[in-house]
PDB file of N, H, CA, C and O in Angstrom:
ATOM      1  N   UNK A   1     120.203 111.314 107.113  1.00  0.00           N
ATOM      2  CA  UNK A   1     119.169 111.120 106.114  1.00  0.00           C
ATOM      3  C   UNK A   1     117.983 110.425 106.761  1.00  0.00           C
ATOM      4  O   UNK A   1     118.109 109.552 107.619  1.00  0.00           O
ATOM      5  N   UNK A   2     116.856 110.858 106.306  1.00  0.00           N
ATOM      6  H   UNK A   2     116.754 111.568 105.609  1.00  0.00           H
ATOM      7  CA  UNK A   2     115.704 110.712 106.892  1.00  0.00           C
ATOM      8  C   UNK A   2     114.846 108.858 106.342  1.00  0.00           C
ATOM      9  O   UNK A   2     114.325 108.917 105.228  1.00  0.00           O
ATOM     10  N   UNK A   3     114.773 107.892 106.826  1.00  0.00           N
ATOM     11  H   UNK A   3     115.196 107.844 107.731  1.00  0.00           H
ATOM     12  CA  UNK A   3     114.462 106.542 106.200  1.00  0.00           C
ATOM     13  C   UNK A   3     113.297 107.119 105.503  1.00  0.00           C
ATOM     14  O   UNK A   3     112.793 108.217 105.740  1.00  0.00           O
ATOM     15  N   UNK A   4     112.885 106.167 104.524  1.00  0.00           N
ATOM     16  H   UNK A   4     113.294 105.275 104.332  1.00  0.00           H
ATOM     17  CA  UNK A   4     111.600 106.482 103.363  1.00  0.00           C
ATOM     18  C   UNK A   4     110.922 105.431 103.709  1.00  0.00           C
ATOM     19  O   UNK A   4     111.212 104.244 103.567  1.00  0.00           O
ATOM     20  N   UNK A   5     109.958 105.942 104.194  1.00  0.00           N
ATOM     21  H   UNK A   5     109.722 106.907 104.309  1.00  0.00           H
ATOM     22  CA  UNK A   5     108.831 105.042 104.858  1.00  0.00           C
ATOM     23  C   UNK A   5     107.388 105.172 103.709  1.00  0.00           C
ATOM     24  O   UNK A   5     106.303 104.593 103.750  1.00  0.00           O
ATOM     25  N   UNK A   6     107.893 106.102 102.811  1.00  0.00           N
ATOM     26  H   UNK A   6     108.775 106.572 102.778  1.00  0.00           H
ATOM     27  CA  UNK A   6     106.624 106.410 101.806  1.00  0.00           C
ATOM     28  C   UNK A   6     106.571 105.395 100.216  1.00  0.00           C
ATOM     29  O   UNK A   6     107.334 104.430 100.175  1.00  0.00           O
ATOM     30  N   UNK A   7     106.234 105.498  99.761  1.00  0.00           N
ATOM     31  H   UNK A   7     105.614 106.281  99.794  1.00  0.00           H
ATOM     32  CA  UNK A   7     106.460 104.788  98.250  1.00  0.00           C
ATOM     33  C   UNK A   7     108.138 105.181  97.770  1.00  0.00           C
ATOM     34  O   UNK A   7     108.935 106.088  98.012  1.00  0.00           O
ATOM     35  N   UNK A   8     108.119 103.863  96.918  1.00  0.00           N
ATOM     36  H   UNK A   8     107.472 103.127  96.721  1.00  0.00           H
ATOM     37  CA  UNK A   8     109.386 104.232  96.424  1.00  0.00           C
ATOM     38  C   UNK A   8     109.216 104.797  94.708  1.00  0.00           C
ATOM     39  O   UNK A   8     108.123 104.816  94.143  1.00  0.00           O
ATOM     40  N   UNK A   9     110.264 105.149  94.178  1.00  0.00           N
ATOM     41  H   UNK A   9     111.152 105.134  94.637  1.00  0.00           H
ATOM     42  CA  UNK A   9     110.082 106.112  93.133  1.00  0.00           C
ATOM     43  C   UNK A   9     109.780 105.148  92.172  1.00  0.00           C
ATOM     44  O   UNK A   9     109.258 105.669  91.186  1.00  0.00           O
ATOM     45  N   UNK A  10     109.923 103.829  92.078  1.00  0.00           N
ATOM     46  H   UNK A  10     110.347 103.406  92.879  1.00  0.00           H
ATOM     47  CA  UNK A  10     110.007 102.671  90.931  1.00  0.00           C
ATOM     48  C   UNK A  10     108.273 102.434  91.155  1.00  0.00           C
ATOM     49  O   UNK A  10     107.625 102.284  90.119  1.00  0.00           O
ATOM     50  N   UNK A  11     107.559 102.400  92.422  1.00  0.00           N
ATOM     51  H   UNK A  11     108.085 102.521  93.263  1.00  0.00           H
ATOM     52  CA  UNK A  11     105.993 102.199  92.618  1.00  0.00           C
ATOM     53  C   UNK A  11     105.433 103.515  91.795  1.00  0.00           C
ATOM     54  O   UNK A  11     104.777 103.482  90.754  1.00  0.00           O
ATOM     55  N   UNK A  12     105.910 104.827  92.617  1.00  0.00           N
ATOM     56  H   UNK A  12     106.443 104.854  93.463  1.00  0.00           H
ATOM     57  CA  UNK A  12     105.096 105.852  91.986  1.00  0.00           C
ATOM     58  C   UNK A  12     105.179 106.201  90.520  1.00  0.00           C
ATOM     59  O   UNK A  12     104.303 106.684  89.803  1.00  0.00           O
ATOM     60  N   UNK A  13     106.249 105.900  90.268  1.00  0.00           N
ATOM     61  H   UNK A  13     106.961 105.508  90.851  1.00  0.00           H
ATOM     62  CA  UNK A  13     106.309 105.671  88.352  1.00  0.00           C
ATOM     63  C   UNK A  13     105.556 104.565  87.437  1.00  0.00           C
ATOM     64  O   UNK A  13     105.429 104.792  86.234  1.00  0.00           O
ATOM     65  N   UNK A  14     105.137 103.559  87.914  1.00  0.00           N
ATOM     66  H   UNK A  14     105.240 103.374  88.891  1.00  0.00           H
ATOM     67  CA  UNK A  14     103.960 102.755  88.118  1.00  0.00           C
ATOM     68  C   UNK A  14     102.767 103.162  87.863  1.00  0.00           C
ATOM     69  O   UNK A  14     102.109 103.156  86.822  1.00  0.00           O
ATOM     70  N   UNK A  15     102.506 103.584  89.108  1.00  0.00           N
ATOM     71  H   UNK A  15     103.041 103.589  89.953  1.00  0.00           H
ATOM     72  CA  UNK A  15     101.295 104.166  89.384  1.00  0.00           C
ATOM     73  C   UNK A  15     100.585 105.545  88.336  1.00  0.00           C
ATOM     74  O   UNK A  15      99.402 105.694  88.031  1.00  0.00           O
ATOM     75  N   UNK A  16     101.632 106.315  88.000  1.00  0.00           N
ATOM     76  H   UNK A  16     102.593 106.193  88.247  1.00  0.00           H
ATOM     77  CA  UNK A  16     101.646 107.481  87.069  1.00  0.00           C
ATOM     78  C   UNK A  16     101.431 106.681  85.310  1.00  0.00           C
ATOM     79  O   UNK A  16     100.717 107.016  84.365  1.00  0.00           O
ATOM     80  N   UNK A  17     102.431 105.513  85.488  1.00  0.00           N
ATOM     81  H   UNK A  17     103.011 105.241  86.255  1.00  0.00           H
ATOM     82  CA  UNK A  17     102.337 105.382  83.994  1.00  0.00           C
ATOM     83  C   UNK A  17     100.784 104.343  83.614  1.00  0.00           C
ATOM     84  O   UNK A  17     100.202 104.272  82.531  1.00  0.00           O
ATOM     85  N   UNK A  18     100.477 103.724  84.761  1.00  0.00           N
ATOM     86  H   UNK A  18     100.950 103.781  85.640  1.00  0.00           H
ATOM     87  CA  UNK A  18      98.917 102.933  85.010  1.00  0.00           C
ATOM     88  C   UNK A  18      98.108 103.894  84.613  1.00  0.00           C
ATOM     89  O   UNK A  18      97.437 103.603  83.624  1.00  0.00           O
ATOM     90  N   UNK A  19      97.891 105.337  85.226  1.00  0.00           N
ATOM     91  H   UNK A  19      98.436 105.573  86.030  1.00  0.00           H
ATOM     92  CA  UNK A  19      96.892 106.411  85.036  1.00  0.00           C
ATOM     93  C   UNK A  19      97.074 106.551  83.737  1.00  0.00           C
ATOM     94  O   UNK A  19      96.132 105.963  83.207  1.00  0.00           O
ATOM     95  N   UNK A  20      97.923 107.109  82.741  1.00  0.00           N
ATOM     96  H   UNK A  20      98.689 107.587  83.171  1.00  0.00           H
ATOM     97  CA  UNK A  20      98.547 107.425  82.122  1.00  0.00           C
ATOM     98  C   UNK A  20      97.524 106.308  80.804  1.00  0.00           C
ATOM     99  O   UNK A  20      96.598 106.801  80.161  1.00  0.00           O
ATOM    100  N   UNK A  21      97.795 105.377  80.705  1.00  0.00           N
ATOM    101  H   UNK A  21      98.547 104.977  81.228  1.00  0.00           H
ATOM    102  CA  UNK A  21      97.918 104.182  79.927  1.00  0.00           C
ATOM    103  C   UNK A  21      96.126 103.768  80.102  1.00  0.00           C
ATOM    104  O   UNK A  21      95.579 102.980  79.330  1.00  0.00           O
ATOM    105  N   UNK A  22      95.457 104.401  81.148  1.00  0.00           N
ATOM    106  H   UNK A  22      95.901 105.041  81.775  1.00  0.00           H
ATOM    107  CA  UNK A  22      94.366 103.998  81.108  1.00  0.00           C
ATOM    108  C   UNK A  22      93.300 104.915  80.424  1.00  0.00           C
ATOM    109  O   UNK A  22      92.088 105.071  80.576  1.00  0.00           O
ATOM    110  N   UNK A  23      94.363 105.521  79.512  1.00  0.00           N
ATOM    111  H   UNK A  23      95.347 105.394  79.389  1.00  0.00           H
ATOM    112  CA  UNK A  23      93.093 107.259  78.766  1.00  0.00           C
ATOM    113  C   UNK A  23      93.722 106.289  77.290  1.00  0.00           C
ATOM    114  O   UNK A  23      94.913 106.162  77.007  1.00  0.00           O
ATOM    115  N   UNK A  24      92.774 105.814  76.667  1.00  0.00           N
ATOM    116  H   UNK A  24      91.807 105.918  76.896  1.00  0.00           H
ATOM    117  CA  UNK A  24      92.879 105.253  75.353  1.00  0.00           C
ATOM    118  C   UNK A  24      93.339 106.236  74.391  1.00  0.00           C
ATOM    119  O   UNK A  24      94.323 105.902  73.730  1.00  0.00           O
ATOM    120  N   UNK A  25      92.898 107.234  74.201  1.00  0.00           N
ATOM    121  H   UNK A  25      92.099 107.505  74.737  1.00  0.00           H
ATOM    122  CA  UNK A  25      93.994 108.359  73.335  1.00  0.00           C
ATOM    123  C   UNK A  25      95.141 108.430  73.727  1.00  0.00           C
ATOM    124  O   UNK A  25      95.954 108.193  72.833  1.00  0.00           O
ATOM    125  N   UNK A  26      95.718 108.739  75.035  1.00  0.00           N
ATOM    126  H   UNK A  26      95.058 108.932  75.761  1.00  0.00           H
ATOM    127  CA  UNK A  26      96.693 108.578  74.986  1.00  0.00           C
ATOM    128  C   UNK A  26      97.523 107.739  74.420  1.00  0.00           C
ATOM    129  O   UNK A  26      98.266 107.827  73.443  1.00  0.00           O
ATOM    130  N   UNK A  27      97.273 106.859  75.225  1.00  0.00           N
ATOM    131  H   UNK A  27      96.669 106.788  76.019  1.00  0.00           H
ATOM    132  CA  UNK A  27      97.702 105.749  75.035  1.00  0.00           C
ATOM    133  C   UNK A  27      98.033 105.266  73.129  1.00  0.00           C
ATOM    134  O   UNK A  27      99.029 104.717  72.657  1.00  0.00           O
ATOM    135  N   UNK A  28      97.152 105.595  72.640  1.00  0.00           N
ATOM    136  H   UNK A  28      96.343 106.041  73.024  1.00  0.00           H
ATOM    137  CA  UNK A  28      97.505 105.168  70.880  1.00  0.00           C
ATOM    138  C   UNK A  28      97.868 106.478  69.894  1.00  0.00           C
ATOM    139  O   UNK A  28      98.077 106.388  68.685  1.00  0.00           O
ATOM    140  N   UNK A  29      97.903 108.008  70.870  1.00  0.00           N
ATOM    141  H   UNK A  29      97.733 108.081  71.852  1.00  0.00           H
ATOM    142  CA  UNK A  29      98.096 108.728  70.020  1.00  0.00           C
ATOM    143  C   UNK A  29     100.010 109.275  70.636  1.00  0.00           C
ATOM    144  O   UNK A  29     100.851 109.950  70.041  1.00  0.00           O
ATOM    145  N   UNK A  30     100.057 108.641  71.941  1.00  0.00           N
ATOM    146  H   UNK A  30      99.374 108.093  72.424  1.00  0.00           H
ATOM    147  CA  UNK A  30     101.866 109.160  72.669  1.00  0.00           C
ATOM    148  C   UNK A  30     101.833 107.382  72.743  1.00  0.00           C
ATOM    149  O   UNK A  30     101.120 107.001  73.672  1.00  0.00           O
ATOM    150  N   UNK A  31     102.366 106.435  72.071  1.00  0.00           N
ATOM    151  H   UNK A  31     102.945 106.744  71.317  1.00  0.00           H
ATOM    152  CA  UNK A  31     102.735 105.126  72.560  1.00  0.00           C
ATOM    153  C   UNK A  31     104.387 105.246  72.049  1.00  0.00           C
ATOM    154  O   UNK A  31     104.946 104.841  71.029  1.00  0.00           O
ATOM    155  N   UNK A  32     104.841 105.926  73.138  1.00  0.00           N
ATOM    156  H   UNK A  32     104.387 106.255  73.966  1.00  0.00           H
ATOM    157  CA  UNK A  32     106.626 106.273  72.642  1.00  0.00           C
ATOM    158  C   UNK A  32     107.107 106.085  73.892  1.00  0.00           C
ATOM    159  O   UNK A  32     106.459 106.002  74.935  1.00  0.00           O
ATOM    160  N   UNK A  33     108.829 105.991  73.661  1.00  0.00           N
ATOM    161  H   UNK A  33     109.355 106.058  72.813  1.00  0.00           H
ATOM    162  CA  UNK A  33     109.199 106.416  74.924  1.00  0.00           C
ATOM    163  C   UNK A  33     109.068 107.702  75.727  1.00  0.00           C
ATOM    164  O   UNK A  33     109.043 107.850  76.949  1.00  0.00           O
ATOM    165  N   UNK A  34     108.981 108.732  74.597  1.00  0.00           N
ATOM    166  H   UNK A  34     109.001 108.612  73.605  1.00  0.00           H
ATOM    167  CA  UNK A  34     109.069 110.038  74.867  1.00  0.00           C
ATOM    168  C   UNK A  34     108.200 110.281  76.586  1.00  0.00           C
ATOM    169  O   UNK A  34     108.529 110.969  77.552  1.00  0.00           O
ATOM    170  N   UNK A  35     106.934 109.307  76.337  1.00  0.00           N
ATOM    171  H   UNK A  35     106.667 108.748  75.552  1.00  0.00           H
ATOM    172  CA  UNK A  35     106.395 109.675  77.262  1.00  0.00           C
ATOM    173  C   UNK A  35     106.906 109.133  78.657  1.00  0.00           C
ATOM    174  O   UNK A  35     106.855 109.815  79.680  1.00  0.00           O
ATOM    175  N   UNK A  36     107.372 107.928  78.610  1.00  0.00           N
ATOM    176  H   UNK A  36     107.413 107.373  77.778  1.00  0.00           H
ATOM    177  CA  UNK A  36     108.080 107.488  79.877  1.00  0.00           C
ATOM    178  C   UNK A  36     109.388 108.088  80.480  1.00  0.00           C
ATOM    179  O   UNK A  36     109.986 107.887  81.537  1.00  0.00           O
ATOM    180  N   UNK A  37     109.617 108.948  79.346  1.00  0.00           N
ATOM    181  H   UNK A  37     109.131 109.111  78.487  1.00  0.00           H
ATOM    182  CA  UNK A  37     110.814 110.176  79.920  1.00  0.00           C
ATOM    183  C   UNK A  37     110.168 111.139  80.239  1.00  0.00           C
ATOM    184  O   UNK A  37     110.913 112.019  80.669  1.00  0.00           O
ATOM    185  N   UNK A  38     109.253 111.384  80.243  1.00  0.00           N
ATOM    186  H   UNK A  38     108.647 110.668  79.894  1.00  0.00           H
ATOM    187  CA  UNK A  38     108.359 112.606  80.529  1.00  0.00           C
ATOM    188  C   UNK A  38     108.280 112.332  81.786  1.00  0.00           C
ATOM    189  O   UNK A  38     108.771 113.089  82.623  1.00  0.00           O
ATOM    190  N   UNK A  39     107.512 110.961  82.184  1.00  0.00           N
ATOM    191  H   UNK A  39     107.113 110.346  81.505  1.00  0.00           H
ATOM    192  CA  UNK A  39     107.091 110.106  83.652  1.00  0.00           C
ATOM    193  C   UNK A  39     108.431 110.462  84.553  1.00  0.00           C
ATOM    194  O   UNK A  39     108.431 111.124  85.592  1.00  0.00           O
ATOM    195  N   UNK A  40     109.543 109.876  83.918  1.00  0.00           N
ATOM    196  H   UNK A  40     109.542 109.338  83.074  1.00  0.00           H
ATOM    197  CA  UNK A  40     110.805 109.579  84.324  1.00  0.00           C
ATOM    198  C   UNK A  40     111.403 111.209  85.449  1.00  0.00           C
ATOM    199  O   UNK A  40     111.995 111.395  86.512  1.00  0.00           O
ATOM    200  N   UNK A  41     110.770 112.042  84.350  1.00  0.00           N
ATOM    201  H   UNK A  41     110.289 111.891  83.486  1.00  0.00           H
ATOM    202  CA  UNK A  41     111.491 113.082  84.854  1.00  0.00           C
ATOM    203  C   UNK A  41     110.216 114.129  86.176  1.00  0.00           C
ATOM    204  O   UNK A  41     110.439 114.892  87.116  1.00  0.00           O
ATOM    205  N   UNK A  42     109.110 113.656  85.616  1.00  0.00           N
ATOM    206  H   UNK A  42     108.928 113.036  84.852  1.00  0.00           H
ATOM    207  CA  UNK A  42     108.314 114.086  86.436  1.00  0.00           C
ATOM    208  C   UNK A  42     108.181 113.471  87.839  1.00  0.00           C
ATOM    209  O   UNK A  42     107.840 114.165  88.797  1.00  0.00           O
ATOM    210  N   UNK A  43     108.490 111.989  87.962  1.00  0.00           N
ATOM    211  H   UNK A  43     108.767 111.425  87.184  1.00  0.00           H
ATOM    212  CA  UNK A  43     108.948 111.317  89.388  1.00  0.00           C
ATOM    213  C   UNK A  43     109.994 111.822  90.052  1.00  0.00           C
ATOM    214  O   UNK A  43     109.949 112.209  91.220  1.00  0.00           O
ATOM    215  N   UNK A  44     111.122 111.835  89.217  1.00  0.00           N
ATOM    216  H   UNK A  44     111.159 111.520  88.268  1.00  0.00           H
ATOM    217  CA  UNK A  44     112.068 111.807  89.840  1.00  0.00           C
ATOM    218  C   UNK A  44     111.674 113.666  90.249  1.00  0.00           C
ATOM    219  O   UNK A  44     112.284 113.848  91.304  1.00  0.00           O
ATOM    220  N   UNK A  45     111.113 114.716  89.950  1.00  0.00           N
ATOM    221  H   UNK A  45     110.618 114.568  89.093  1.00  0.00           H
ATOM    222  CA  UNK A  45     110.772 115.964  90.332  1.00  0.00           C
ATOM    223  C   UNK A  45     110.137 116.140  91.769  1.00  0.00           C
ATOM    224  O   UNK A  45     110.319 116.796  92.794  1.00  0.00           O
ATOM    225  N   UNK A  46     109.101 114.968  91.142  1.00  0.00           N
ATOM    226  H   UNK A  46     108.953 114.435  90.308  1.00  0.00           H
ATOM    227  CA  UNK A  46     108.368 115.122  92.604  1.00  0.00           C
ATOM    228  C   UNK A  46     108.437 114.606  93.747  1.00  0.00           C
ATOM    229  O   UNK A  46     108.032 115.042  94.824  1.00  0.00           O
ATOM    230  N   UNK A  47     109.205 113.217  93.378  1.00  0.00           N
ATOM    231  H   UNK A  47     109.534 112.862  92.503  1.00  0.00           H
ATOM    232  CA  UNK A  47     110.172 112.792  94.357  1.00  0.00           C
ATOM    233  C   UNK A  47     110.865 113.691  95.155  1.00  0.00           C
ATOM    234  O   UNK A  47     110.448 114.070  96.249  1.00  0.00           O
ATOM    235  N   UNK A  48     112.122 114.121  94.546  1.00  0.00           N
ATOM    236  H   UNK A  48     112.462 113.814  93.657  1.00  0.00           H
ATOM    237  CA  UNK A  48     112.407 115.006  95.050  1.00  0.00           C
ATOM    238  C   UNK A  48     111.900 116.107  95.641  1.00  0.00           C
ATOM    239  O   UNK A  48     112.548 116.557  96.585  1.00  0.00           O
ATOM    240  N   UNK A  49     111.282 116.446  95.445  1.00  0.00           N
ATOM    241  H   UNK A  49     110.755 116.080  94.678  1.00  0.00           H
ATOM    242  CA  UNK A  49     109.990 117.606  96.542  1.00  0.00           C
ATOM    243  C   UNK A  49     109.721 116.957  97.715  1.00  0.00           C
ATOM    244  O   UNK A  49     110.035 117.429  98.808  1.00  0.00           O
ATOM    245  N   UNK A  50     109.151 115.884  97.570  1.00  0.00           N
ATOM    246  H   UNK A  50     108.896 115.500  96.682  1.00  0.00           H
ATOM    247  CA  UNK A  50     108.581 115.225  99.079  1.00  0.00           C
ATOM    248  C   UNK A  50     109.657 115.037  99.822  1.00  0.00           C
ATOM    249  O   UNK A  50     109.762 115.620 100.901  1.00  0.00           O
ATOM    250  N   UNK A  51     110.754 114.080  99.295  1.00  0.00           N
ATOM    251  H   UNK A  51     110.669 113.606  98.419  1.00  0.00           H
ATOM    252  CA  UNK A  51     111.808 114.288 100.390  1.00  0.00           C
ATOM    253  C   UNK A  51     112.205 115.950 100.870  1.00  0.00           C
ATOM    254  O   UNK A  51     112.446 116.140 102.062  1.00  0.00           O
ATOM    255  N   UNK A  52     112.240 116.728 100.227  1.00  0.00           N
ATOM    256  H   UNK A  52     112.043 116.575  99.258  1.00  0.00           H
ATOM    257  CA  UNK A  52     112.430 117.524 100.866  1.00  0.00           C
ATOM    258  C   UNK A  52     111.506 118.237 101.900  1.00  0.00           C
ATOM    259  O   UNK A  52     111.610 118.501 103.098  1.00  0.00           O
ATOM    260  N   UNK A  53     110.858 118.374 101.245  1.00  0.00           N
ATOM    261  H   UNK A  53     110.773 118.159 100.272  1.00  0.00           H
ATOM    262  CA  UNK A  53     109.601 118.802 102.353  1.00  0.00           C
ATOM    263  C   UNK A  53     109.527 117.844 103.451  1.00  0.00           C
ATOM    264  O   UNK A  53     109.301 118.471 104.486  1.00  0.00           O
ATOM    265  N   UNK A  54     109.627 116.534 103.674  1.00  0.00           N
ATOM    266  H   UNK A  54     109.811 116.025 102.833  1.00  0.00           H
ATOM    267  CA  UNK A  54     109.547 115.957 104.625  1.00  0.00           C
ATOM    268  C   UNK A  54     110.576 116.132 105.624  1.00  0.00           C
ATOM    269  O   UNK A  54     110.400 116.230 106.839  1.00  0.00           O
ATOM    270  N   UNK A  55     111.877 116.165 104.870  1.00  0.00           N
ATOM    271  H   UNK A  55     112.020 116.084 103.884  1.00  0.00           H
ATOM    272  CA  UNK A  55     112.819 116.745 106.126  1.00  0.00           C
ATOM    273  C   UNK A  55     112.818 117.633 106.509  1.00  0.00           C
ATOM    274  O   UNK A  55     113.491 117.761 107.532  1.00  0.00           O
ATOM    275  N   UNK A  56     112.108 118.819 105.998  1.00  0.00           N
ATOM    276  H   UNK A  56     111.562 118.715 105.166  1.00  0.00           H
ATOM    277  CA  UNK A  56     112.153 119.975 106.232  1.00  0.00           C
ATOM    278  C   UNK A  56     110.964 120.157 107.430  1.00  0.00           C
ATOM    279  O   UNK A  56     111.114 120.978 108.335  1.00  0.00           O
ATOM    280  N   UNK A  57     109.483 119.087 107.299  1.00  0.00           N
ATOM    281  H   UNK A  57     109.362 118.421 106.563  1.00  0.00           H
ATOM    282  CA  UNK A  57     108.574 118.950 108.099  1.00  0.00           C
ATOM    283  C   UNK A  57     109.314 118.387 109.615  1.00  0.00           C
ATOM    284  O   UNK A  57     109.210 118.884 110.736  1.00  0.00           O
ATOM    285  N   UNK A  58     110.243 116.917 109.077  1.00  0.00           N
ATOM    286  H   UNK A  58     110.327 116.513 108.166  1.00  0.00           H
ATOM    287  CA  UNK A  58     110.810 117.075 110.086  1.00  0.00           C
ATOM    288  C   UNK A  58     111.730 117.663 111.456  1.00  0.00           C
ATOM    289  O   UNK A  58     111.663 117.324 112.637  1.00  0.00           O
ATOM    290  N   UNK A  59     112.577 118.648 110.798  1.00  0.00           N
ATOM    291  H   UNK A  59     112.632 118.924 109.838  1.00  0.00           H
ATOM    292  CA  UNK A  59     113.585 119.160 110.982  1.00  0.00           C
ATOM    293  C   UNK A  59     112.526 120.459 111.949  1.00  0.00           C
ATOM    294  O   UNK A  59     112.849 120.846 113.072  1.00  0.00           O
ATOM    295  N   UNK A  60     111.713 120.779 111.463  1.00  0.00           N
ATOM    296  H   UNK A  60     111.450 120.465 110.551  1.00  0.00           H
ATOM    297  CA  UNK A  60     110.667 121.740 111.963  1.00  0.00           C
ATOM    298  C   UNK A  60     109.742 120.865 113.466  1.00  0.00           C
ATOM    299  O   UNK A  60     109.446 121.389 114.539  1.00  0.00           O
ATOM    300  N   UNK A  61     109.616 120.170 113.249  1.00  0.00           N
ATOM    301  H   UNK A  61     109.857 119.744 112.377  1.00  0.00           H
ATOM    302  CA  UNK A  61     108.992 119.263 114.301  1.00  0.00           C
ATOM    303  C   UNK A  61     110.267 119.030 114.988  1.00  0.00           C
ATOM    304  O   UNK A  61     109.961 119.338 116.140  1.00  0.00           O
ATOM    305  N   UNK A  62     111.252 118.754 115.013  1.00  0.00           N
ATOM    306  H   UNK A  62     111.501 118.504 114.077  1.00  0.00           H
ATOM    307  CA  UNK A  62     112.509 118.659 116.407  1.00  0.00           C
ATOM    308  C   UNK A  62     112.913 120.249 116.962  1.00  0.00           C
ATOM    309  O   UNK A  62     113.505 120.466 118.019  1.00  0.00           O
ATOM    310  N   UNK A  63     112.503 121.175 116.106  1.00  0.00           N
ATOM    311  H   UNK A  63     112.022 120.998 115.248  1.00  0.00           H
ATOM    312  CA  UNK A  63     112.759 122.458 116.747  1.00  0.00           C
ATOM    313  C   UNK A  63     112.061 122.458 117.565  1.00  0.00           C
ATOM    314  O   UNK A  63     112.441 122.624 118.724  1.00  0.00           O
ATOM    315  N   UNK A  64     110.647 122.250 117.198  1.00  0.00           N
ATOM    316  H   UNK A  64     110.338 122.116 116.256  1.00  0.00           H
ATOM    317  CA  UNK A  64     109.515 122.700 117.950  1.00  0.00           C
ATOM    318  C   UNK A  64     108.805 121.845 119.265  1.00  0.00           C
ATOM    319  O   UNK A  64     107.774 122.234 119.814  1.00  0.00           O
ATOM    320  N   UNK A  65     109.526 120.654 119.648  1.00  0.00           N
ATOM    321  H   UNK A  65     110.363 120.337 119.203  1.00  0.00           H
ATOM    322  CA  UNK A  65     109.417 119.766 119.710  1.00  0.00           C
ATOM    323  C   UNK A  65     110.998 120.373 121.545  1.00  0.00           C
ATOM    324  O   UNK A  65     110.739 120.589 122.729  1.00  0.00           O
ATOM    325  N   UNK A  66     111.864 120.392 121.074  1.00  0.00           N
ATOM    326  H   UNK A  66     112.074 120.216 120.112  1.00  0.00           H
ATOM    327  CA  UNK A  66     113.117 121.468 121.688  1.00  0.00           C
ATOM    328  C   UNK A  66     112.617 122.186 122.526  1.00  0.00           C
ATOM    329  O   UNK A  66     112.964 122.228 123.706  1.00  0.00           O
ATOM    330  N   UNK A  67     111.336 123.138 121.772  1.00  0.00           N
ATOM    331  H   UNK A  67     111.054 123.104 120.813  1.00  0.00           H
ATOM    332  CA  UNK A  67     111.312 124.211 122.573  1.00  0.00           C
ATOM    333  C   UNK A  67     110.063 124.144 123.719  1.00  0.00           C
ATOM    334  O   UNK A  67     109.820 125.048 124.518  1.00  0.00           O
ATOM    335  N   UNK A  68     109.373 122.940 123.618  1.00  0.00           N
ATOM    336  H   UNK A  68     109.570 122.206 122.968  1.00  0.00           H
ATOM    337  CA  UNK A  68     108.796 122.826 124.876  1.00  0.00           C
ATOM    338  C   UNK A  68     109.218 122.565 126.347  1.00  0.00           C
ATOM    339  O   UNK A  68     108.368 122.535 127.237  1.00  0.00           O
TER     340      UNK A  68
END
């Protein structure tokens, strides 16, 4: 497993629900949980993407990396 040198998923859920919270409609017309399960599931999505792609960036960089 590849160390996570990038944000962790508890910052970038943060950061999403800060954006989020700073549009005043929102904010007073979704003030539910609904929406922090929305967040919840959209981190943990895209989370998951980057790790993958990153090992996959990596895993591509030791091939290529091999074949010189």
């Amino acid at each position: 497993m590849i160390k996570n040198y990038g944000l962790g998923q508890d910052r970038i859920r943060d950061i999403i629900i800060s954006a989020v919270e700073k549009n005043a409609d929102l904010k007073y017309y979704i003030n539910n949980d609904y929406i922090y399960m929305l967040v919840d599931a959209i981190v943990d999505g895209v989370s998951k993407a980057i790790e993958e792609n990153t090992e996959e960036v990596f895993k591509n960089l030791k091939m290529e990396m091999r074949m010189r």
